[in-house]
C-alpha positions as a printed NumPy array, in Angstrom:
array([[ 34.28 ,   2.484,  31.813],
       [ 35.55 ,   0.374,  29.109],
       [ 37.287,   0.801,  26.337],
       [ 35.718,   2.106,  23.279],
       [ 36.749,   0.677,  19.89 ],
       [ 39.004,  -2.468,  21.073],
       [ 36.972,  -5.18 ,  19.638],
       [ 37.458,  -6.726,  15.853],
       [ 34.772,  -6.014,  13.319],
       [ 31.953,  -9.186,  13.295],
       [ 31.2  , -10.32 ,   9.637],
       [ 28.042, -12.222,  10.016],
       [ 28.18 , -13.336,   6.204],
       [ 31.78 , -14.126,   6.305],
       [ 32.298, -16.839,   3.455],
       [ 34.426, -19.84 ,   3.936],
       [ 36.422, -21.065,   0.532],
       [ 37.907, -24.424,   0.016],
       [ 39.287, -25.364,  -3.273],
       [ 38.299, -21.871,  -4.756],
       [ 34.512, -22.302,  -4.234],
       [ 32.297, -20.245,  -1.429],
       [ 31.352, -23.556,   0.641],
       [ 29.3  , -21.848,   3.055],
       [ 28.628, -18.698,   5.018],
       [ 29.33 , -18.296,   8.915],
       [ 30.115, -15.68 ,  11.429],
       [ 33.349, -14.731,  12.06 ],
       [ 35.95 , -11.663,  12.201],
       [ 37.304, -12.486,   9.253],
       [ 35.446, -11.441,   5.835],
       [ 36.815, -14.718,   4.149],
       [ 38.136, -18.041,   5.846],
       [ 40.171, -20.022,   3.327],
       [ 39.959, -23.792,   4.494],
       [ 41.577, -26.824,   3.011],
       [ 39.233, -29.785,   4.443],
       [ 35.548, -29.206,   4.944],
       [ 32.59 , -31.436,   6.036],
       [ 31.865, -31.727,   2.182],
       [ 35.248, -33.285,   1.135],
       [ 36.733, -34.971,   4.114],
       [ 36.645, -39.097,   3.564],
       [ 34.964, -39.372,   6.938],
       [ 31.954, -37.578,   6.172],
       [ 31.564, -37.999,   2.073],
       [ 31.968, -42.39 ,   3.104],
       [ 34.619, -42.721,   1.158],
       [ 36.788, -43.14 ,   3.238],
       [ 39.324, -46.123,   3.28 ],
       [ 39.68 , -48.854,   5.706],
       [ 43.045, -49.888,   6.026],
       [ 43.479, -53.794,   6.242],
       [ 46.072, -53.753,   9.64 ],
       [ 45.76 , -57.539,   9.697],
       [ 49.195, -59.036,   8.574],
       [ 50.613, -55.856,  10.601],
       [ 52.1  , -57.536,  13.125],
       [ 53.426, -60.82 ,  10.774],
       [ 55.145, -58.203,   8.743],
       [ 56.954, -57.015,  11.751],
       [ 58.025, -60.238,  12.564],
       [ 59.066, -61.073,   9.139],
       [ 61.112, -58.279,   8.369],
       [ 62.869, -58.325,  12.34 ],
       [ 63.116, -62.1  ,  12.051],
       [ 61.383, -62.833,  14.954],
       [ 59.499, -65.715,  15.606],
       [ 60.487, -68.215,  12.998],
       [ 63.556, -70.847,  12.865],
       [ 65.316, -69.009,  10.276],
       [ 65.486, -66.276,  13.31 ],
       [ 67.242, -68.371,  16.072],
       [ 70.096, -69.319,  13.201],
       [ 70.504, -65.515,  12.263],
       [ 70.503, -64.514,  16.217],
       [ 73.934, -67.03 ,  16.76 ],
       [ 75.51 , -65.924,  13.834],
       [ 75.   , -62.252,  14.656],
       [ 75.985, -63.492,  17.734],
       [ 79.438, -65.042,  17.205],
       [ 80.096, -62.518,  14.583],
       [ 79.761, -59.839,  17.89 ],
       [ 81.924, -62.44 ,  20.238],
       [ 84.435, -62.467,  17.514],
       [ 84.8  , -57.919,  17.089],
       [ 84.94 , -58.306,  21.011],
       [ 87.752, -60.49 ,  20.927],
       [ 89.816, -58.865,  18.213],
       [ 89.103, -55.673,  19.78 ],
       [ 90.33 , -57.058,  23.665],
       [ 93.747, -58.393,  21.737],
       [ 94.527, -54.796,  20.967]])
């Protein structure tokens, strides 16, 4: 035999509020369902949403890392010698 009185109450008007408006009406065990994104105001669905340019990504990488430039093969020998030179002082101690 099961149980008697072990399952939540069903709300079949159960409101759901976003931004302090009643957004819509659903089922649910809840009487109220406080949401923060909705169909209604997510980019995605409204079309607003913004397309980020990722081109220039990858330059910026090498830019700021100094890879792949001139400029980068001077900076790798000086960090270079600069690490030769701790190893040595550190070896005379």
């Amino acid at each position: 035999m099961p149980k008697p009185d072990i399952h939540p109450n069903w709300y079949p008007d159960a409101k759901v509020i976003c931004n302090g408006e009643v957004v819509m009406t659903t089922g649910s065990t809840q009487p109220e369902l406080h949401v923060d994104v909705w169909s209604g105001n997510h980019p995605f669905f409204t079309g607003t949403q913004k397309i980020l340019d990722t081109e220039g990504r990858v330059d910026r990488f090498m830019r700021k890392y100094g890879m792949g430039s001139a400029d980068a093969a001077a900076d790798e020998k000086k960090t270079d010698a600069k690490n030769n030179n701790k190893d040595n002082t550190s070896k005379e101690d």
